[in-house]
C-alpha positions in Angstrom: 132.9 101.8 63.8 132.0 105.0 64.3 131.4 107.2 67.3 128.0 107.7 67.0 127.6 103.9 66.8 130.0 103.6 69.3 127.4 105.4 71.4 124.6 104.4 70.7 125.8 100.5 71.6 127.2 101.7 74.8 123.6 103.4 75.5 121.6 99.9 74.7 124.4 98.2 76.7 123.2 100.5 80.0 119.9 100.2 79.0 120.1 96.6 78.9 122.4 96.6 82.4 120.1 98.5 84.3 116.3 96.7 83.3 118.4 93.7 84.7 119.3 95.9 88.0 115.8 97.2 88.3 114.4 93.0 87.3 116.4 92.2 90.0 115.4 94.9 91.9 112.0 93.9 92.4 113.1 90.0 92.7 114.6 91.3 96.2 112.0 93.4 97.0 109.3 91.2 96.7 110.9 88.3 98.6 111.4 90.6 101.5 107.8 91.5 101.6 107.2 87.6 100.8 109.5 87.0 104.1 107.0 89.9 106.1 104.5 88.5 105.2 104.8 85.1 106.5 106.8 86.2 110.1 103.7 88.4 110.4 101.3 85.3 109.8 103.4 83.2 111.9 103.6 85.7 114.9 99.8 86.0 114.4 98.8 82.2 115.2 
C-alpha cells in the first residue's frame, strides 16, 4: 500500500471517528437541555 493511500485511509478513518464524536455530541447535549427542560417545568407547577 502506499503512503499516499496510507493517508488518505487514516484521514477517512478521523473523519469517520470524529462525525461519531460530534453525533454523540449532540446526543449529550440535547438530553441535558431535555433534563432542563423538564426540572424547569416541574419547578414551575
Amino acid at each position: 500500500m502506499s503512503d499516499a493511500q496510507k493517508l488518505k485511509d487514516c484521514i477517512a478513518e478521523y473523519r469517520k471517528a470524529n462525525k461519531t464524536l460530534d453525533d454523540n455530541l449532540k446526543k449529550a447535549e440535547a438530553n441535558v437541555l431535555q433534563g432542563r427542560q423538564e426540572r424547569e417545568a416541574e419547578s414551575n407547577r
